[in-house]
SEFIZA-3560 file (N, C-alpha, C; in Angstrom, 3 decimals):
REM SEFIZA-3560
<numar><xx>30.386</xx><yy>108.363</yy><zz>299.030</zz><atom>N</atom></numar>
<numar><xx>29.644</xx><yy>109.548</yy><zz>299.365</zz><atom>CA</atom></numar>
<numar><xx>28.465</xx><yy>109.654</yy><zz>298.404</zz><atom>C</atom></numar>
<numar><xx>27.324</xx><yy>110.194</yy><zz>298.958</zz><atom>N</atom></numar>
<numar><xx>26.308</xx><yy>110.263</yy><zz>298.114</zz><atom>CA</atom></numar>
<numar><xx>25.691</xx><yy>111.789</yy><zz>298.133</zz><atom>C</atom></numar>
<numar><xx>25.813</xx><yy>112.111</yy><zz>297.123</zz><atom>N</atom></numar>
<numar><xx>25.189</xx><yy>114.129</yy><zz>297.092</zz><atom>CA</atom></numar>
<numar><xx>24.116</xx><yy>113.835</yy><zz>296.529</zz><atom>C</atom></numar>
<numar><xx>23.115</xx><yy>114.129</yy><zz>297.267</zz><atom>N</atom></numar>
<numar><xx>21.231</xx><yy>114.548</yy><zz>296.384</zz><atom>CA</atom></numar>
<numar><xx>20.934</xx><yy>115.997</yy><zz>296.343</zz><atom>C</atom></numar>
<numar><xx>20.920</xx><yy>116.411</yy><zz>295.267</zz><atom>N</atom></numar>
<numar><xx>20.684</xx><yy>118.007</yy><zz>294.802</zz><atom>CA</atom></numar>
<numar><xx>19.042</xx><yy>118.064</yy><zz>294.283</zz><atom>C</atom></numar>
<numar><xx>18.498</xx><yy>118.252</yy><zz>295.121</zz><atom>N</atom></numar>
<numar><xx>16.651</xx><yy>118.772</yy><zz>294.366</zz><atom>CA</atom></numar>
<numar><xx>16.737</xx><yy>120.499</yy><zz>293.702</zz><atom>C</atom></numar>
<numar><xx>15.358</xx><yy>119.847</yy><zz>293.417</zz><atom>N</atom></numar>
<numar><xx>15.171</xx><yy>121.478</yy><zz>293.146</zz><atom>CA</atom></numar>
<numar><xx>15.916</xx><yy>121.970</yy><zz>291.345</zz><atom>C</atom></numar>
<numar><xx>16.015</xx><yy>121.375</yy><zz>290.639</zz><atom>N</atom></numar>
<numar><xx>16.870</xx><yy>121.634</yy><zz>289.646</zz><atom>CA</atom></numar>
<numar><xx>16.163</xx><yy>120.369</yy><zz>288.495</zz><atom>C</atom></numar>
<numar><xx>16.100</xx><yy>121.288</yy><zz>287.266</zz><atom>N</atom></numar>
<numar><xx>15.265</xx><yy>120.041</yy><zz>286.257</zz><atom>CA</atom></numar>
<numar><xx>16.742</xx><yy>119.044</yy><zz>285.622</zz><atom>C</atom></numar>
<numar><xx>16.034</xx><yy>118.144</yy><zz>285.113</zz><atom>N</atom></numar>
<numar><xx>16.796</xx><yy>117.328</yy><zz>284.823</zz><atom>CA</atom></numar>
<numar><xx>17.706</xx><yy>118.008</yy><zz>283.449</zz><atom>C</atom></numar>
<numar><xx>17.172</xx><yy>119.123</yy><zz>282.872</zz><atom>N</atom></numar>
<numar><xx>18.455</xx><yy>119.671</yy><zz>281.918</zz><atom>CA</atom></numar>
<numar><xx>19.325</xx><yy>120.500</yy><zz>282.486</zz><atom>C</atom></numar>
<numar><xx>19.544</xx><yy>120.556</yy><zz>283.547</zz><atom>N</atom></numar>
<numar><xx>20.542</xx><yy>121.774</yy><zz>284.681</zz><atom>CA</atom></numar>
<numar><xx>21.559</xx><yy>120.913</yy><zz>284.839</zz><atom>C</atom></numar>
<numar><xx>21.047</xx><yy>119.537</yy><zz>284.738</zz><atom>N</atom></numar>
<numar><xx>21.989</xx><yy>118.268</yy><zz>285.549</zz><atom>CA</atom></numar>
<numar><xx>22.843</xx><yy>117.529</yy><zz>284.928</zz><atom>C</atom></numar>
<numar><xx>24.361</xx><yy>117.601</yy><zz>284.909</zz><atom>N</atom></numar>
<numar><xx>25.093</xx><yy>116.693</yy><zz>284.557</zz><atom>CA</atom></numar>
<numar><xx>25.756</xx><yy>115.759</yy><zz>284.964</zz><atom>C</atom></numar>
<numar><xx>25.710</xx><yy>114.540</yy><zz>283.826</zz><atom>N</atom></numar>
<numar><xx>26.122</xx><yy>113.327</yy><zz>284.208</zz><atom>CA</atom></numar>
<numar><xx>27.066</xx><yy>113.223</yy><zz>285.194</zz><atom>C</atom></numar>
<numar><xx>27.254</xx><yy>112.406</yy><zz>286.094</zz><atom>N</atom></numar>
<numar><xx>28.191</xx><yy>112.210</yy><zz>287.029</zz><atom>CA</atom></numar>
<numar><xx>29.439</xx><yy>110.523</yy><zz>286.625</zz><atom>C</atom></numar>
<numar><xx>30.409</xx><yy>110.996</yy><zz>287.287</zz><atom>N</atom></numar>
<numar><xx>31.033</xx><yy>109.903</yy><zz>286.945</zz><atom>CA</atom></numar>
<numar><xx>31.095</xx><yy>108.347</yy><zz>287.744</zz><atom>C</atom></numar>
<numar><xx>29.526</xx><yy>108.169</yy><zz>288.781</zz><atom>N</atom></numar>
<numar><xx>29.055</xx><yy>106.541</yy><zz>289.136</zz><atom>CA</atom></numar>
<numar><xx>28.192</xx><yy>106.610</yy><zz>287.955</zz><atom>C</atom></numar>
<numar><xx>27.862</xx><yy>105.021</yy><zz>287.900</zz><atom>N</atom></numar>
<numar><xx>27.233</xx><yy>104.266</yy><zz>286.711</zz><atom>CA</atom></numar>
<numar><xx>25.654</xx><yy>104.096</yy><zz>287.855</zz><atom>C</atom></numar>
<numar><xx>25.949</xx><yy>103.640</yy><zz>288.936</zz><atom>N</atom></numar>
<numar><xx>24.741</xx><yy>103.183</yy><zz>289.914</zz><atom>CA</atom></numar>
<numar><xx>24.982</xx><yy>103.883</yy><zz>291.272</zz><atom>C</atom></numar>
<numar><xx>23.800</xx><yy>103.901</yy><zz>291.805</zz><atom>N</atom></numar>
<numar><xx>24.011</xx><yy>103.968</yy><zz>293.511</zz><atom>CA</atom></numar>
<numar><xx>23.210</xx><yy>102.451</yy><zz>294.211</zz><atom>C</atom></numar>
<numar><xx>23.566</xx><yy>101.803</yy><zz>294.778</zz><atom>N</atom></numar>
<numar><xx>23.559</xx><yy>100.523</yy><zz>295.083</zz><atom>CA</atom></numar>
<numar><xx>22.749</xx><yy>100.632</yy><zz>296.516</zz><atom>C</atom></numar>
<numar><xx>21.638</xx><yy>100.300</yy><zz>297.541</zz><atom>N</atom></numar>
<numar><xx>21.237</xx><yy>99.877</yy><zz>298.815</zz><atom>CA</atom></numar>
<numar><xx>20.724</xx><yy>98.531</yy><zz>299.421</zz><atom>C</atom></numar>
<numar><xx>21.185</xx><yy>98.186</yy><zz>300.629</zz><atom>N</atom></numar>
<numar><xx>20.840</xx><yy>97.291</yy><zz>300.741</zz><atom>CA</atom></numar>
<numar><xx>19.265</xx><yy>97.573</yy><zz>301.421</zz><atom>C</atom></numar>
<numar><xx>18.224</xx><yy>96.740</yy><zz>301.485</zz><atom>N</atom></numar>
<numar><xx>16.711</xx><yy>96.417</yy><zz>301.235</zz><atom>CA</atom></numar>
<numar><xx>16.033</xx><yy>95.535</yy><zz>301.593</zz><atom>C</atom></numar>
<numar><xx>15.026</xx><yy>96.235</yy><zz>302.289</zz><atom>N</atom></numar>
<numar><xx>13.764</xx><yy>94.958</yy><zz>302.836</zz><atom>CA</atom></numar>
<numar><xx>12.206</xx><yy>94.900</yy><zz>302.605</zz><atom>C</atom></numar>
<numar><xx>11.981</xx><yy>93.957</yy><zz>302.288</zz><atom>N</atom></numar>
<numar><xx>9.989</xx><yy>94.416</yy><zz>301.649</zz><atom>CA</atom></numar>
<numar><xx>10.335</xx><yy>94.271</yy><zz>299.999</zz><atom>C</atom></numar>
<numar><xx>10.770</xx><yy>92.776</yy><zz>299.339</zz><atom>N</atom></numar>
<numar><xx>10.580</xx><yy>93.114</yy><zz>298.302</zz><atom>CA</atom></numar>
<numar><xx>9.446</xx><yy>93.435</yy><zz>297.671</zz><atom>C</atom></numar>
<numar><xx>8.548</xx><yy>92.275</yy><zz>297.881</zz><atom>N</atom></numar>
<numar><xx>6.863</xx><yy>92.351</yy><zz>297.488</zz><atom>CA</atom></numar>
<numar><xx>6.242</xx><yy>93.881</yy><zz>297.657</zz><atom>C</atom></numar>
<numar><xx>6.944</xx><yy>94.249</yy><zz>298.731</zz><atom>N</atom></numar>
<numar><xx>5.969</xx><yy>95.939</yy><zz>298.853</zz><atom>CA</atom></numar>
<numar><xx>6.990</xx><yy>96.938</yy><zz>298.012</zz><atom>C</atom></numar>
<numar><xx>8.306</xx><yy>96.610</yy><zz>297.850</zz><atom>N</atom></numar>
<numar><xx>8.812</xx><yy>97.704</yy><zz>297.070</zz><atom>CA</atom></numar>
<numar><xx>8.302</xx><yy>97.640</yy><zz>295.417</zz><atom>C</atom></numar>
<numar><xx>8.253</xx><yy>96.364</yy><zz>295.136</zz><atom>N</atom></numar>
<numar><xx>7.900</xx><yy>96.076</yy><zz>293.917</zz><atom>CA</atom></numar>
<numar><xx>6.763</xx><yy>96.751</yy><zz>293.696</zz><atom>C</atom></numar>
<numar><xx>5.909</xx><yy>96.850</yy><zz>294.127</zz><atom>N</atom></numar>
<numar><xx>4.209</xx><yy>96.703</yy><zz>294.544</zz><atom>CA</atom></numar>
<numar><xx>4.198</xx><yy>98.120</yy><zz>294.488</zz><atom>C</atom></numar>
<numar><xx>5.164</xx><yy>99.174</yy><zz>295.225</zz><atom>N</atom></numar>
<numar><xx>5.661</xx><yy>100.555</yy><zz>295.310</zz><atom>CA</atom></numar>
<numar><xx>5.772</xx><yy>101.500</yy><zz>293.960</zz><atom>C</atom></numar>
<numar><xx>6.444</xx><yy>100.638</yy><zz>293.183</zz><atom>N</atom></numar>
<numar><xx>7.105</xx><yy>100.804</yy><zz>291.511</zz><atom>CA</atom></numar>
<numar><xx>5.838</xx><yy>101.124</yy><zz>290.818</zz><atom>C</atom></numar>
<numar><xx>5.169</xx><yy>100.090</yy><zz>290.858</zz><atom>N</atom></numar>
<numar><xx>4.188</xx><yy>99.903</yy><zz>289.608</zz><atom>CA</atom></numar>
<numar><xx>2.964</xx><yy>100.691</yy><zz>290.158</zz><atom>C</atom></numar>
<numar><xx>2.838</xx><yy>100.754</yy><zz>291.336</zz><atom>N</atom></numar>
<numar><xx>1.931</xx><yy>102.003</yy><zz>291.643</zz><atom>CA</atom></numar>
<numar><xx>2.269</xx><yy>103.695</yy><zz>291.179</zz><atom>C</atom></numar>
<numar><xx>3.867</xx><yy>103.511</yy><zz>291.269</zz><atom>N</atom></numar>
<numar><xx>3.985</xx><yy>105.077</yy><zz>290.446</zz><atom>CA</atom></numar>
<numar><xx>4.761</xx><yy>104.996</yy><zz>289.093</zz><atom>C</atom></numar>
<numar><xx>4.100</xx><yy>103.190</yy><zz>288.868</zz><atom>N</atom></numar>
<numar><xx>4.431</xx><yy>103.977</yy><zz>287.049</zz><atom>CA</atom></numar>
<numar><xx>5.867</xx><yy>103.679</yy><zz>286.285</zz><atom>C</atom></numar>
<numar><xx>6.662</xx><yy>103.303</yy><zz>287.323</zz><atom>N</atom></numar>
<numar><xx>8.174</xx><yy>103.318</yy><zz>287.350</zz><atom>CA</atom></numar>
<numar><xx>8.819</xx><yy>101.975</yy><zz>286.802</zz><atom>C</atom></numar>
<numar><xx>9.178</xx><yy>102.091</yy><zz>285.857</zz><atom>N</atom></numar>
<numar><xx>9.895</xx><yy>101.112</yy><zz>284.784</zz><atom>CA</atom></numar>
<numar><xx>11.383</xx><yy>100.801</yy><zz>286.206</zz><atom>C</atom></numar>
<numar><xx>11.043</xx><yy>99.131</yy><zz>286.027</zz><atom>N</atom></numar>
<numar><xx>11.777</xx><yy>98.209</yy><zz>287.121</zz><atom>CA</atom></numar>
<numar><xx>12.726</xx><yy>96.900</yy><zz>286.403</zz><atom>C</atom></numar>
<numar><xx>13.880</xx><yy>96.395</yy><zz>286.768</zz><atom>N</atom></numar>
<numar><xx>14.199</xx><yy>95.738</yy><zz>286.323</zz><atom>CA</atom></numar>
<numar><xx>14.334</xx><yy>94.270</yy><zz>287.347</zz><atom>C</atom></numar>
<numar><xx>13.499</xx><yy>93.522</yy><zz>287.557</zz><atom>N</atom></numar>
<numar><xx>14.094</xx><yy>92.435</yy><zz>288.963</zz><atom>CA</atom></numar>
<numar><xx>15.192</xx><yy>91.376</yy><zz>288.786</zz><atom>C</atom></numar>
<numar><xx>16.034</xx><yy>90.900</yy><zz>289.006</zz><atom>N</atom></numar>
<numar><xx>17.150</xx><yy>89.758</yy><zz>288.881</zz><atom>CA</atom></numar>
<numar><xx>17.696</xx><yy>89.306</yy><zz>290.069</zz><atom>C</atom></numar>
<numar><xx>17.746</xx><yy>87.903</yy><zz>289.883</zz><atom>N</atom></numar>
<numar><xx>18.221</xx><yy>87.337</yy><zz>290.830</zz><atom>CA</atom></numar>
<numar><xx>19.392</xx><yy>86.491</yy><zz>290.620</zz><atom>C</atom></numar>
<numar><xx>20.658</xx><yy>87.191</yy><zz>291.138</zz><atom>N</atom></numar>
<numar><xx>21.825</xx><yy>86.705</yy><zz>291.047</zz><atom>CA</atom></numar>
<numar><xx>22.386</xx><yy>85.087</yy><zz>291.635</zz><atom>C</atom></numar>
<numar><xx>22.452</xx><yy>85.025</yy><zz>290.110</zz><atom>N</atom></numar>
<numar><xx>23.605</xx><yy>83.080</yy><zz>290.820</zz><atom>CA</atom></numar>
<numar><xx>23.945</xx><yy>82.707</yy><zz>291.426</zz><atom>C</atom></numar>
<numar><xx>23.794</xx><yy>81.769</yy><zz>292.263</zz><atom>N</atom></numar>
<numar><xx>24.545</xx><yy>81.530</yy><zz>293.274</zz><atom>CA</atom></numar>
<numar><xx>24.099</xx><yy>81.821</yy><zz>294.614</zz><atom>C</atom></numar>
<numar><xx>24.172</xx><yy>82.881</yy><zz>295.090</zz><atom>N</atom></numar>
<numar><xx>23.809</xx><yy>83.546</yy><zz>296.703</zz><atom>CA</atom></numar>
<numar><xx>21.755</xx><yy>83.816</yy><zz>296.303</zz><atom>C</atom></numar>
<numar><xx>21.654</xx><yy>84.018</yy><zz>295.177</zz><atom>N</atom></numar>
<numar><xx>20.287</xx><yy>84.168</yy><zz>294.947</zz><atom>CA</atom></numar>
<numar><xx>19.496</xx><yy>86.026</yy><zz>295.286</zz><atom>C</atom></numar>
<numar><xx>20.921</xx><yy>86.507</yy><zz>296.090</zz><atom>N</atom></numar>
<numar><xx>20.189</xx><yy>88.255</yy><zz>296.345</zz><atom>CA</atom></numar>
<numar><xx>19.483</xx><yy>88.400</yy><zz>295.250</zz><atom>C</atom></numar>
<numar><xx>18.677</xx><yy>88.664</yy><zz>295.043</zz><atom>N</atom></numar>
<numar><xx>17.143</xx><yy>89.930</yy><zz>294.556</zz><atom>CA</atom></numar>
<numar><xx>18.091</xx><yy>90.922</yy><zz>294.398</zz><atom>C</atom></numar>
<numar><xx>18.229</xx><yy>91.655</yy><zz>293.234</zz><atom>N</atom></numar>
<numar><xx>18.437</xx><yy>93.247</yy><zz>292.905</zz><atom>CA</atom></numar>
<numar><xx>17.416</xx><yy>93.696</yy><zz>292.054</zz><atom>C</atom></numar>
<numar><xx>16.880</xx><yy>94.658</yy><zz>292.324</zz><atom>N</atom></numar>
<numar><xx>15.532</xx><yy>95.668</yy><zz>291.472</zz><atom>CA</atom></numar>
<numar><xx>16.539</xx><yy>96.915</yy><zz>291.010</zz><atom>C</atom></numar>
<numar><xx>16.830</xx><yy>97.373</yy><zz>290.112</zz><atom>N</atom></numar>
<numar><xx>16.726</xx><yy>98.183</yy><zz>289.349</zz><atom>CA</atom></numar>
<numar><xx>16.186</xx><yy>99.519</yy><zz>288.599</zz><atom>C</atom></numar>
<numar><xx>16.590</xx><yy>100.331</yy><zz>288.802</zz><atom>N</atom></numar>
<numar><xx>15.456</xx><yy>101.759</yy><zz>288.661</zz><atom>CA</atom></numar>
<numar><xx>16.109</xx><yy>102.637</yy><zz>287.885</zz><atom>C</atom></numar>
<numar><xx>15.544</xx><yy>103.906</yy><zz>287.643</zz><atom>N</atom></numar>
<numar><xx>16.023</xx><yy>105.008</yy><zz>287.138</zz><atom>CA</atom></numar>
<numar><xx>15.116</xx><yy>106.048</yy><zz>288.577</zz><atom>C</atom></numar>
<numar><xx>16.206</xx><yy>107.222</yy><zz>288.867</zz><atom>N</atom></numar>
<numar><xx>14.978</xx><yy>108.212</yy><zz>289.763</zz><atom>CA</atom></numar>
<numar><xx>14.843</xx><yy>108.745</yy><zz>288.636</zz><atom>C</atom></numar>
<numar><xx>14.242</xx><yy>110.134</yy><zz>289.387</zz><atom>N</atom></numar>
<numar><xx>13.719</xx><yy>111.339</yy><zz>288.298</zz><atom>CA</atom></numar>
<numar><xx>14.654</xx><yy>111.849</yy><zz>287.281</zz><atom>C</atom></numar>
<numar><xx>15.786</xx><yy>111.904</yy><zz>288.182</zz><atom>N</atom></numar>
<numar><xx>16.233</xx><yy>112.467</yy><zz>287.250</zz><atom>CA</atom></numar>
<numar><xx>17.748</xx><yy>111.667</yy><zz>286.516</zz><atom>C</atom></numar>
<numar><xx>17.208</xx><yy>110.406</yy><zz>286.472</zz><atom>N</atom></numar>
<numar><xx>17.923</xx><yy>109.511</yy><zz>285.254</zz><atom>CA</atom></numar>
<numar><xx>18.967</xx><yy>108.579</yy><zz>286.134</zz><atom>C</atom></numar>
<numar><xx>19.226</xx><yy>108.559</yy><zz>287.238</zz><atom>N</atom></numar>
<numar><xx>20.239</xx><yy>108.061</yy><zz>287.737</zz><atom>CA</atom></numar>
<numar><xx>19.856</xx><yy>106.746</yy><zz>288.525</zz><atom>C</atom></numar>
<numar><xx>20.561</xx><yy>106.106</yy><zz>287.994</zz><atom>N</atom></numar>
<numar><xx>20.080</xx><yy>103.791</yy><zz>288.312</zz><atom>CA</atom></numar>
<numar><xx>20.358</xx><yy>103.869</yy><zz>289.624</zz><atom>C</atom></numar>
<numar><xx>19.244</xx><yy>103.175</yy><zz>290.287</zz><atom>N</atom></numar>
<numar><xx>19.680</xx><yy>102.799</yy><zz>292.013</zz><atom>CA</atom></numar>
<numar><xx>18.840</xx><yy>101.258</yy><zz>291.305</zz><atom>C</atom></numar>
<numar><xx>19.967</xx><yy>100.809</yy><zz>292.439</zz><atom>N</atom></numar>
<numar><xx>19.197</xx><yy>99.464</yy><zz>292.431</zz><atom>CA</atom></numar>
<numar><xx>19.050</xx><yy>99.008</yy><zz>294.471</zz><atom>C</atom></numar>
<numar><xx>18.394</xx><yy>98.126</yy><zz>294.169</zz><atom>N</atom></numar>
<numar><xx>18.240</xx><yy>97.506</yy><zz>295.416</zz><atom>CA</atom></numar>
<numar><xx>18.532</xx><yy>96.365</yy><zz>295.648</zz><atom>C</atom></numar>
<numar><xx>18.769</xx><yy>95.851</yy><zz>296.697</zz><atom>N</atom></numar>
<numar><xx>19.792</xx><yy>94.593</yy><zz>296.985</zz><atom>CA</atom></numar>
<numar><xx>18.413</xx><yy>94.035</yy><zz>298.156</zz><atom>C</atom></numar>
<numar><xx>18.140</xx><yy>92.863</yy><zz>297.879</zz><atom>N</atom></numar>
<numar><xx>17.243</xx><yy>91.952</yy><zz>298.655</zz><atom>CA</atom></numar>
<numar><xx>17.155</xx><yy>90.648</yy><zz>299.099</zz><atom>C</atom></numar>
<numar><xx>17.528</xx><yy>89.997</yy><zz>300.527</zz><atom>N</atom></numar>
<numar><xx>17.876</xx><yy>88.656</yy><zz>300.781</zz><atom>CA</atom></numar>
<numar><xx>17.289</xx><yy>87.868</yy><zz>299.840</zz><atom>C</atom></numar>
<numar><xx>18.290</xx><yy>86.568</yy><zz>299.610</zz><atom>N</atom></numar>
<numar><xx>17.515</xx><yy>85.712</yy><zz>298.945</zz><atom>CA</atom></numar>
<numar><xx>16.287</xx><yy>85.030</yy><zz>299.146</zz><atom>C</atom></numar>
<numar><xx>16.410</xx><yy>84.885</yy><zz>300.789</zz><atom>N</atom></numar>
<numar><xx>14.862</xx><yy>84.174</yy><zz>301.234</zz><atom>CA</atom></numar>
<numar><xx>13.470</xx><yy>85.120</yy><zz>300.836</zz><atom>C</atom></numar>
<numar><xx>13.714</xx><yy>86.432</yy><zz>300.372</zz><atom>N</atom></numar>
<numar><xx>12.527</xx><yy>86.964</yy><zz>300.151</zz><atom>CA</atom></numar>
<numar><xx>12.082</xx><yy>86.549</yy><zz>299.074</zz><atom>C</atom></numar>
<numar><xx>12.510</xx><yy>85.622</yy><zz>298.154</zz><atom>N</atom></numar>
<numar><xx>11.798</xx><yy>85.358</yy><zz>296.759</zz><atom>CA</atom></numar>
<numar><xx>10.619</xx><yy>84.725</yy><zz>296.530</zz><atom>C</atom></numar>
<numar><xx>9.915</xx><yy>84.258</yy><zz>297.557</zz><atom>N</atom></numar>
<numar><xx>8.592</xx><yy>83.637</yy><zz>297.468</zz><atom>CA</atom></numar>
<numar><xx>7.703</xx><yy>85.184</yy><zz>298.149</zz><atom>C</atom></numar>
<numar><xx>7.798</xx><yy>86.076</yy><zz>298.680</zz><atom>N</atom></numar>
<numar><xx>7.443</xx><yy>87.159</yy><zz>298.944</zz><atom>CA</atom></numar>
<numar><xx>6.894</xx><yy>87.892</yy><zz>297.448</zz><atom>C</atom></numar>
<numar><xx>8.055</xx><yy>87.466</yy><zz>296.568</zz><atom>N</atom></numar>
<numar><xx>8.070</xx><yy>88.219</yy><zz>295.312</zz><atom>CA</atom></numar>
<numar><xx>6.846</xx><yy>87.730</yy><zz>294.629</zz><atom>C</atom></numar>
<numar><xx>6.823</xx><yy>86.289</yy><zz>294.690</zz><atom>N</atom></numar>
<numar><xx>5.583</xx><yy>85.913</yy><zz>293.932</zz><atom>CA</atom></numar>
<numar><xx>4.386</xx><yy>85.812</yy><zz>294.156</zz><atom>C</atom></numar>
<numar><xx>4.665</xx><yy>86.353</yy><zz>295.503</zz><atom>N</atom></numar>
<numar><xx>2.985</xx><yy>86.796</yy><zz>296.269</zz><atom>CA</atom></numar>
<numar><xx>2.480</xx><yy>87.749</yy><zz>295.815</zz><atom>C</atom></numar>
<numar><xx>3.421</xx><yy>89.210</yy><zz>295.717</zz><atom>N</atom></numar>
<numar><xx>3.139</xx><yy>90.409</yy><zz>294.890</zz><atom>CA</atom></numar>
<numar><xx>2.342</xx><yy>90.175</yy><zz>293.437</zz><atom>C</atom></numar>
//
């Protein structure tokens, strides 16, 4: 289950007990491309083996989503 509460600053808000919220994802090159247009500290890795792309984030208000991206998109990535 996923609850999104707006409207509330990030000192109203307490920690929850997930570590991440996880999606699966398409457009790495444009999500990437997305990030750095607003500024947004990204982490990219590409896991062993199967090769998925996961990007890495914080939202506003502190909580890691990452994104999950076929492996064939990795030459996409270096077009960005």
């Amino acid at each position: 289950m996923l609850h999104i509460i707006g409207g509330r600053s990030r000192g109203e808000l307490r920690s929850g007990v997930i570590d991440h919220m996880a999606f699966s994802a398409t457009g790495l090159a444009a999500s990437l491309g997305q990030l750095r247009s607003h500024g947004i500290d990204y982490d990219c890795r590409r896991l062993p083996g199967d090769g998925i792309w996961q990007v890495f984030f914080l939202d506003p208000n502190g909580a890691r989503v990452e994104l999950d991206f076929a492996a064939d998109e990795a030459m996409a990535m270096s077009a960005g």
